[in-house]
C-alpha positions in Angstrom: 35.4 -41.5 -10.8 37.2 -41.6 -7.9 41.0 -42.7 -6.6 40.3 -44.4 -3.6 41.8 -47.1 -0.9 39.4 -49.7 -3.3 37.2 -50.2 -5.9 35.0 -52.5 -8.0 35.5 -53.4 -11.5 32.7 -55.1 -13.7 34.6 -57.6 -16.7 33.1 -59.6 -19.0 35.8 -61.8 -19.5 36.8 -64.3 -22.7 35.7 -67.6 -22.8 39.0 -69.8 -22.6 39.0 -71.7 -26.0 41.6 -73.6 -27.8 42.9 -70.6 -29.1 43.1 -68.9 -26.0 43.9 -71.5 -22.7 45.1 -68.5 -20.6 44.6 -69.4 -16.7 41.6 -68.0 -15.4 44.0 -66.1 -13.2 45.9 -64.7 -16.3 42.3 -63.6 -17.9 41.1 -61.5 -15.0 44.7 -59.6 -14.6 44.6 -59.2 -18.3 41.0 -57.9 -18.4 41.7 -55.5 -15.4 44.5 -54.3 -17.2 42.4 -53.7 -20.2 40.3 -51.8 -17.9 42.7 -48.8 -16.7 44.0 -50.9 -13.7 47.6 -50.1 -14.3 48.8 -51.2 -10.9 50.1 -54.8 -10.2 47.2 -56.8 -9.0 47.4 -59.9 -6.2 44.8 -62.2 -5.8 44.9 -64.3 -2.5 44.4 -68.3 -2.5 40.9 -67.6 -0.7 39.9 -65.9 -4.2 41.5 -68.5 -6.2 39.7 -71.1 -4.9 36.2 -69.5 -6.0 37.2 -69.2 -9.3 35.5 -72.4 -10.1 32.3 -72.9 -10.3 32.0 -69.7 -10.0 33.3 -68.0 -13.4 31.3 -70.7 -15.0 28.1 -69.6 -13.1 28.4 -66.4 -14.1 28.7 -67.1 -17.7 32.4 -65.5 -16.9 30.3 -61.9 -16.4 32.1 -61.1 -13.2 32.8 -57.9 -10.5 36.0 -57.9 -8.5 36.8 -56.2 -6.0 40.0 -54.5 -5.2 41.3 -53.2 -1.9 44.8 -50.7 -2.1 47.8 -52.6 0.4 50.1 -49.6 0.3 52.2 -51.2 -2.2 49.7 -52.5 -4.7 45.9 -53.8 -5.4 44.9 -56.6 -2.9 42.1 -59.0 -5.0 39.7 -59.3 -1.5 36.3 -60.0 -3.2 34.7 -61.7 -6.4 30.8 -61.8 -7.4 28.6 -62.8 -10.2 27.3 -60.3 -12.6 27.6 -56.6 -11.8 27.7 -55.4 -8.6 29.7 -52.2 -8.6 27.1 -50.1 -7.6 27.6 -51.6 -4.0 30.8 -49.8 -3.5 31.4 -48.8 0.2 34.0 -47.6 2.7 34.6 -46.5 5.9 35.7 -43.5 7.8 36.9 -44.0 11.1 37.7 -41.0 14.1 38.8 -43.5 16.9 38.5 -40.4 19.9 39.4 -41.2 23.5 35.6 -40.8 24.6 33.8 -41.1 21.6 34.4 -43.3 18.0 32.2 -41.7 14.7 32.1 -43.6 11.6 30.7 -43.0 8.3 29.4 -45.1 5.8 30.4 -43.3 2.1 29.6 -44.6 -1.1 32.8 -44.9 -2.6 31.6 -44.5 -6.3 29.7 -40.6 -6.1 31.9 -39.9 -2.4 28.2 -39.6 -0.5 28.1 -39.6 3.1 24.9 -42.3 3.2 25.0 -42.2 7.2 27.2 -41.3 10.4 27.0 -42.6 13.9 29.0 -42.8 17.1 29.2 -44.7 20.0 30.9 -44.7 23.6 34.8 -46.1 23.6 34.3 -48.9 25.6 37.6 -48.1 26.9 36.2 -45.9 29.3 35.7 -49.0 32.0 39.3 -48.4 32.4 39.4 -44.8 33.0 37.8 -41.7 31.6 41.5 -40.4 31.3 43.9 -42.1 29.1 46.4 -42.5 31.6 44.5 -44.7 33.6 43.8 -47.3 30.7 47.4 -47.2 30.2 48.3 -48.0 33.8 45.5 -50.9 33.7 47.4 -52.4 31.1 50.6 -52.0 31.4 53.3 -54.9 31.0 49.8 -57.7 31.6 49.3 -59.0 28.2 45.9 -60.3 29.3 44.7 -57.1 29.9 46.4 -55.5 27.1 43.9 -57.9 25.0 41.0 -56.8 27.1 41.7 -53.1 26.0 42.4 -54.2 22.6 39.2 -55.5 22.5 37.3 -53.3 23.7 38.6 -50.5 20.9 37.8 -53.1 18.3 34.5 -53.8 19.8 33.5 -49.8 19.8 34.4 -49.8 16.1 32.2 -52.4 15.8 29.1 -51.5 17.1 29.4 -48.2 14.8 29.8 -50.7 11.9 26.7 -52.4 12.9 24.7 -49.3 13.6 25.9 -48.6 9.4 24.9 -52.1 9.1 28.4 -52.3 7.2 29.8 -55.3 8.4 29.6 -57.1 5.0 29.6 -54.5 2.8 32.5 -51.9 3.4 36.2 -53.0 1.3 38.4 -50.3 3.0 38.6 -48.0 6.0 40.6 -45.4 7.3 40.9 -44.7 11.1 42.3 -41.6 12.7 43.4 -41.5 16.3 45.8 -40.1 18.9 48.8 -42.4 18.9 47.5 -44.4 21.8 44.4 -45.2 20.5 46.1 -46.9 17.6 48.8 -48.5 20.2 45.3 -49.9 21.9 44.0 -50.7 18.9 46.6 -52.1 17.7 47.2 -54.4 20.9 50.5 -52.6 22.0 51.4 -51.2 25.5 51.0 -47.9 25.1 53.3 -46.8 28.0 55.7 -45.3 26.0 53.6 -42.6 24.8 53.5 -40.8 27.9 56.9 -42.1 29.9 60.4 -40.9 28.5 62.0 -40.9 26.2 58.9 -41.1 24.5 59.7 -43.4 21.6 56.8 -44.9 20.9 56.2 -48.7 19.7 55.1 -47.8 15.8 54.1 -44.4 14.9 53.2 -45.4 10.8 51.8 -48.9 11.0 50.2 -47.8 7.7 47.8 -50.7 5.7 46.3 -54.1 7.9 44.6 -56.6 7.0 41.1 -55.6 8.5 41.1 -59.6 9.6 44.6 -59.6 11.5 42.7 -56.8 13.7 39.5 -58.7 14.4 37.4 -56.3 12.1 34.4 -57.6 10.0 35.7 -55.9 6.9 36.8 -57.4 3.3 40.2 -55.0 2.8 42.4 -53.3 4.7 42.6 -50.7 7.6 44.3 -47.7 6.8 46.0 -46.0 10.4 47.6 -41.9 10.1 50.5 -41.7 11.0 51.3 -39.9 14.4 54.2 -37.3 14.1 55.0 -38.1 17.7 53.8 -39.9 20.8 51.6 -36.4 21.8 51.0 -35.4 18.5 49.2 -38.2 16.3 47.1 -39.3 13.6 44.4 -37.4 14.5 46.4 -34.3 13.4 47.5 -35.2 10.7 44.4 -36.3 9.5 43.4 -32.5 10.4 46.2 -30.9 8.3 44.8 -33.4 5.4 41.4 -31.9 5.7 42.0 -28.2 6.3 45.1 -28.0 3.8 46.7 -25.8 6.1 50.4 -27.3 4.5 49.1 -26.4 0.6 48.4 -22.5 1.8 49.8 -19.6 0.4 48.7 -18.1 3.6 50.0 -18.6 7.3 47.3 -20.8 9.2 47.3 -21.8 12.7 45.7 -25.3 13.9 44.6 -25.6 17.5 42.7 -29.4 18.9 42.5 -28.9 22.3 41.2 -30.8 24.9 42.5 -32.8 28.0 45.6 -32.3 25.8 46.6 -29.6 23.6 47.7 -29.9 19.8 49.3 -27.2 17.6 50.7 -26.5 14.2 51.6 -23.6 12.7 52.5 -22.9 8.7 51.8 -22.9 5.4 53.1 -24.6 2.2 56.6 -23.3 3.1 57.1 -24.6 6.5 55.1 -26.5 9.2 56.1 -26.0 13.1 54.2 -28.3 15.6 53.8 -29.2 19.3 51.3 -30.9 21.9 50.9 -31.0 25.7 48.5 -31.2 28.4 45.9 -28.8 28.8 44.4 -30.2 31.8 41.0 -32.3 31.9 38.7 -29.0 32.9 38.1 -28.2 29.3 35.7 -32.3 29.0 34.0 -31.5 32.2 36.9 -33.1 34.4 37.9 -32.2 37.9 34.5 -29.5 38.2 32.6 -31.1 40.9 29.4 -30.5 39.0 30.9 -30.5 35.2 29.8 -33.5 33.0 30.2 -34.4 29.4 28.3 -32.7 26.3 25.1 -34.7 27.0 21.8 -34.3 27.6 21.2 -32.3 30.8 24.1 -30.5 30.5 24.4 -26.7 30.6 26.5 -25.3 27.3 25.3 -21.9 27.5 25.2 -19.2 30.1 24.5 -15.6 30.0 24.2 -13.1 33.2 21.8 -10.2 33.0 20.1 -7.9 35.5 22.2 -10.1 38.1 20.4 -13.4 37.3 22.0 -16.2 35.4 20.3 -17.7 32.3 21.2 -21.3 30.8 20.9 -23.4 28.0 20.7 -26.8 28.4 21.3 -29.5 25.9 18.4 -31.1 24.7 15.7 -28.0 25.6 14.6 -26.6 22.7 15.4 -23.3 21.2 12.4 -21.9 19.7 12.2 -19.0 21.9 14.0 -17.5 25.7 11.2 -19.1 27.7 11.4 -22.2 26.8 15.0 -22.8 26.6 16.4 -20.5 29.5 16.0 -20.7 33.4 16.5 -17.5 35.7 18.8 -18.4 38.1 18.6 -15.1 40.2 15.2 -15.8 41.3 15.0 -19.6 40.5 12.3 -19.7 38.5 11.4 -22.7 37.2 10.0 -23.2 33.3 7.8 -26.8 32.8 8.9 -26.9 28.7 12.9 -28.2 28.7 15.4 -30.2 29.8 16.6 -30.0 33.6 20.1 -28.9 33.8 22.0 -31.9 35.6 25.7 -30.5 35.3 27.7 -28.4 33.0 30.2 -29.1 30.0 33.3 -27.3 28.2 31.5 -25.1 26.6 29.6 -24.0 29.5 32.2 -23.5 31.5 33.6 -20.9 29.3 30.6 -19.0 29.1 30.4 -18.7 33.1 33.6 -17.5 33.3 33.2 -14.9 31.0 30.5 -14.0 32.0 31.4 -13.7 35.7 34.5 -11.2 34.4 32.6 -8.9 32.6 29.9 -8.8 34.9 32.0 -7.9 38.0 31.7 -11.0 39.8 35.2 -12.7 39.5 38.5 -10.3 39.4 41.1 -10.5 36.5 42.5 -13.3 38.8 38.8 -15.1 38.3 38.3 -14.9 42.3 34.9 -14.9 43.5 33.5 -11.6 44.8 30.6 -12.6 47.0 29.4 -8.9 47.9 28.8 -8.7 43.6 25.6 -10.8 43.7 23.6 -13.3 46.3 24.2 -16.5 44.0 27.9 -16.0 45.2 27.7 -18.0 48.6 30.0 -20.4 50.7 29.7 -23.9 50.6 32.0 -26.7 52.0 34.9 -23.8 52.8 34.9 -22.1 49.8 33.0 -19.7 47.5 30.9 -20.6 44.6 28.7 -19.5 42.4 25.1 -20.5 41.8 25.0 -21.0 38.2 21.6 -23.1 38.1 19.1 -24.1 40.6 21.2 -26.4 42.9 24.2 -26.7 40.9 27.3 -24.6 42.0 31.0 -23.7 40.4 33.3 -23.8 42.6 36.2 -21.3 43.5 38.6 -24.3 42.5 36.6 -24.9 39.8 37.4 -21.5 38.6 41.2 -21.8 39.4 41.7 -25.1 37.5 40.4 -23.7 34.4 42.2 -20.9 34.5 45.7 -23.0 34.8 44.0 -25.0 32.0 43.1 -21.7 29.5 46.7 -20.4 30.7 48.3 -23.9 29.3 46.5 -23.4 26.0 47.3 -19.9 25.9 51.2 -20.4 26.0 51.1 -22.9 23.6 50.0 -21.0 21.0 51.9 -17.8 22.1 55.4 -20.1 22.1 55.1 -21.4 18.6 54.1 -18.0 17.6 57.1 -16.8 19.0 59.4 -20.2 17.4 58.2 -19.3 14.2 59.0 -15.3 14.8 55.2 -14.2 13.7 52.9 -12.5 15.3 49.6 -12.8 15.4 48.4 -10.5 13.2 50.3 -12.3 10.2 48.1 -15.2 10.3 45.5 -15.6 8.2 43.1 -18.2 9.8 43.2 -19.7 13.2 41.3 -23.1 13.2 40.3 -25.0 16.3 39.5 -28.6 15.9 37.3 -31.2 17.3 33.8 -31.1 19.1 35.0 -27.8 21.6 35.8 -25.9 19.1 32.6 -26.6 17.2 30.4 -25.4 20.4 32.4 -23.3 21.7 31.1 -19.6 21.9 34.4 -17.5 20.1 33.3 -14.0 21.9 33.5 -16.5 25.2 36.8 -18.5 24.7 38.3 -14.8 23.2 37.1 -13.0 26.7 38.8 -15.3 28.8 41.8 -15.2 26.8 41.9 -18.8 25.4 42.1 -17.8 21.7 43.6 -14.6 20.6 41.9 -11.5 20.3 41.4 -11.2 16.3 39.2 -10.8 13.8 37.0 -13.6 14.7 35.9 -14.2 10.9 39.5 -15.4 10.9 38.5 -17.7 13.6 37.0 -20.9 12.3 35.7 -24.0 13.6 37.6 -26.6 11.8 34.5 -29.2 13.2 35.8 -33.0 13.3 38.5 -32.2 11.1 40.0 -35.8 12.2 37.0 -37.5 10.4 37.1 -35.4 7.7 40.8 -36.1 6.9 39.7 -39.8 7.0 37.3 -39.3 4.3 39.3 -37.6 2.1 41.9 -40.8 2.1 39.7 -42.8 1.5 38.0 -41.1 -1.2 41.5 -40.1 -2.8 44.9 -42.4 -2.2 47.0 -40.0 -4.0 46.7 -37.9 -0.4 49.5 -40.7 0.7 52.1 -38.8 -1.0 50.8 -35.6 0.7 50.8 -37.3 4.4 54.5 -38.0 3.4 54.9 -34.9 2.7 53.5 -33.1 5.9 55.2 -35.6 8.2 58.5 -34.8 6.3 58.4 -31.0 6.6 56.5 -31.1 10.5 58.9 -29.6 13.0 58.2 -30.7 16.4 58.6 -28.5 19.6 59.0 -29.5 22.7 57.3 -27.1 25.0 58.8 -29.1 28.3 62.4 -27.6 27.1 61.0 -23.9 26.5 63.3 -21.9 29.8 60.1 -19.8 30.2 57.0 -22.2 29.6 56.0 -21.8 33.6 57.1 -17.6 33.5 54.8 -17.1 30.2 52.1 -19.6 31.6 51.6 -18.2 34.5 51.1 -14.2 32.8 48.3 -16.1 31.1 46.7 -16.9 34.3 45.0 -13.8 34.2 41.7 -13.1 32.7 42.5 -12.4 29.6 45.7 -11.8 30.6 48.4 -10.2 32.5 49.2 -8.0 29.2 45.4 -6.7 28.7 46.6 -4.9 25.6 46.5 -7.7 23.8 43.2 -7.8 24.1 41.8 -4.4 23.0 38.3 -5.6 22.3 37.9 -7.8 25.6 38.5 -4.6 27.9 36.0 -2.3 25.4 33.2 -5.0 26.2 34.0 -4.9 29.7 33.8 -0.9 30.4 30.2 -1.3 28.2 29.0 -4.1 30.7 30.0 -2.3 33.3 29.1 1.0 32.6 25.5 -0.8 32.2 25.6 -2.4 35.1 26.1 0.5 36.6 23.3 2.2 35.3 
């Protein structure tokens, strides 16, 4: 049985007699108690108010339902007859881009469906800052973003068709998502001195924030205004803070999280990465969606892509020669490229010869390297080019990520070699190509079984909570031993940042196996 946020217990309760005129009120708690409930139980006036006709109509043979407050049970639901097998709750990762839900069945812990939908924030602004801006100090459209957050959730309720069903859920978010969704100006997250407008708003009423749900809404707690809920979440699900073992956990994206540690100690930081990582600023990049190119290899001189939504069954029906632009009928037409992509060009354009350790073009290296609009760029599909600046904003952006994880090293006085796993969160990591993101010198060069794709470890972390309360104590516990760095007061951020700006880096003897792939390739290509 599980130790959730709620659950649903069947009592056949008493009929009052002479003998025995407790309230009706008095024979549920009494029964419950009878039942294991040990906690002190509330029931609302809404519930009151049913209790007649309805224990009658039932022949007193009743299920109740019980939603966890943070202090105690929460009475939110009462039916006829047995109904506990209906026992449902939510999981919520509230992203920036994109909102996924599941539906679980709170009795077995099933996942019985997950979906995702579009933040309908992104009218305001695919990058936070601008929804901020929109918003800020204008109550009216303060509501207007609120509203739109709540919607999103929405819409994935309806796609679970969950609306009437679902007694508790548990949302994960950065800590301006939950300022959003909460209907607070989320200005202070990113304007100094950072103190932020509630960072553990903890159990609401799902009602007081306009969703369809019987119970509560459970929010993580953010550790700061950079680092939030979302990462916490994470260290519930990867249990990087029960480890004997020293663990590293990296989310990056337009902004970078970070935490270091084990059971002994847990050192953490955040900052921006720069929006090249989603597709941003690359003239032709574009999100994770159909039509976009998430693979690339260069061979012979000709470039070969994957794009999303082609099939893989075999090269020819999944790959198009970019050298010679020939053209397959089976798959999808590439229409831009995403993170994942992007990575794979660049590394591929180092070992192949085509870009120098400072990623500049060299167009004498292949006829797919040509000028357009004043600059070089690289052919990389048929009529879709990346872009000399292209190049240098990701490079800033890899550098950024880079650093981070080489200055907490460095806090914590380990090196590398002494950790044990090296997890990178959220939907880059997942598609991410390790060999790729290792060549360019985004993740360390290690043993890459070490390196694992943590996956939506936000989600995950909402899960477990649901599925298990007693994880309150631990989330008290991680926030309590979390040490946060500030990487804008490290003297030599820019100095170490900037060594990183070379591919893989200015130090190439940290990456041993990086320059033994590159004098294969291009002995090879020289052959």
């Amino acid at each position: 049985m599980m130790n959730g946020l709620s659950q649903k217990q069947y009592l056949e309760l008493p009929l009052p007699t002479e003998d025995d005129p407790r309230s009706d009120q008095q024979r549920i708690l009494d029964s419950l108690m009878a039942a294991g409930v040990e906690e002190r139980v509330h029931i609302p006036v809404h519930i009151l108010r049913e209790l007649y006709p309805l224990l009658d109509n039932a022949k007193w043979k009743i299920t109740v339902s019980l939603a966890w407050n943070g202090e105690n049970w929460e009475m939110v639901e009462i039916e006829e007859g047995d109904t506990t097998a209906q026992h449902y709750g939510l999981a919520v990762d509230l992203g920036s881009t994109t909102v996924v839900a599941r539906l679980l069945d709170c009795n077995s812990g099933e996942i019985l469906k997950e979906v995702s939908c579009f933040n309908k924030q992104i009218q305001w602004g695919t990058d936070i800052l601008s929804r901020i801006f929109y918003c800020k100090d204008n109550k009216e459209k303060l509501e207007e973003v609120r509203r739109a957050t709540v919607e999103s959730i929405c819409e994935c309720m309806d796609k679970l068709d969950a609306s009437h069903s679902a007694l508790s859920m548990v949302i994960a978010g950065n800590t301006t998502m939950i300022h959003f969704l909460l209907g607070m100006d989320a200005f202070c997250v990113f304007y100094t001195p950072h103190a932020v407008h509630a960072d553990c708003p903890g159990f609401q009423l799902a009602r007081d924030l306009d969703i369809p749900l019987k119970g509560y809404v459970y929010c993580y707690p953010a550790k700061s205004n950079y680092l939030g809920g979302d990462i916490i979440s994470g260290m519930i699900d990867t249990e990087l803070y029960k480890k004997n073992e020293i663990s590293v956990f990296f989310d990056i994206g337009t902004n970078g999280e970070l935490v270091i540690g084990n059971k002994e100690f847990l050192l953490c930081g955040a900052g921006a990465a720069g929006p090249a990582l989603e597709g941003g600023v690359v003239r032709t990049g574009m999100r994770a969606d159909i039509g976009a190119v998430d693979e690339v290899k260069i061979r012979d001189g000709n470039i070969y892509v994957h794009v999303i939504g082609s099939h893989k069954e075999d090269s020819g029906s999944h790959e198009k020669n970019s050298g010679n632009h020939e053209e397959n009928s089976s798959g999808e037409e590439p229409r831009g490229i995403c993170g994942s992509g992007i990575i794979d060009l660049i590394a591929e354009l180092f070992l192949e010869g085509w870009i120098d350790i400072r990623g500049k073009l060299s167009p004498e290296k292949s006829p797919l390297i040509q000028e357009r609009d004043n600059q070089l760029c690289v052919e990389y599909a048929p009529g879709l080019y990346f872009y000399q600046k292209d190049i240098d904003e990701f490079i800033r952006t890899k550098s950024a990520a880079h650093t981070m994880v080489e200055i907490m090293l460095r806090e914590s006085g380990l090196d590398l070699d002494q950790a044990d796993r090296f997890y990178v969160a959220g939907a880059f990591g997942k598609h991410v190509s390790k060999e790729s993101a290792i060549t360019i010198g985004m993740y360390p060069d290690m043993d890459r079984d070490h390196i694992i794709n943590a996956g939506n470890s936000s989600l995950e972390g909402a899960q477990k909570l649901l599925l298990n309360r007693s994880l309150l104590i631990d989330i008290d516990q991680i926030l309590e031993e979390m040490v946060y760095i500030q990487f804008a007061e490290v003297e030599d951020f820019l100095e170490l940042m900037v060594a990183a700006q070379a591919l893989p880096h200015t130090d190439y003897k940290r990456y041993p196996t990086v320059m033994k792939k590159l004098k294969e390739r291009q002995k090879d290509i020289k052959l």
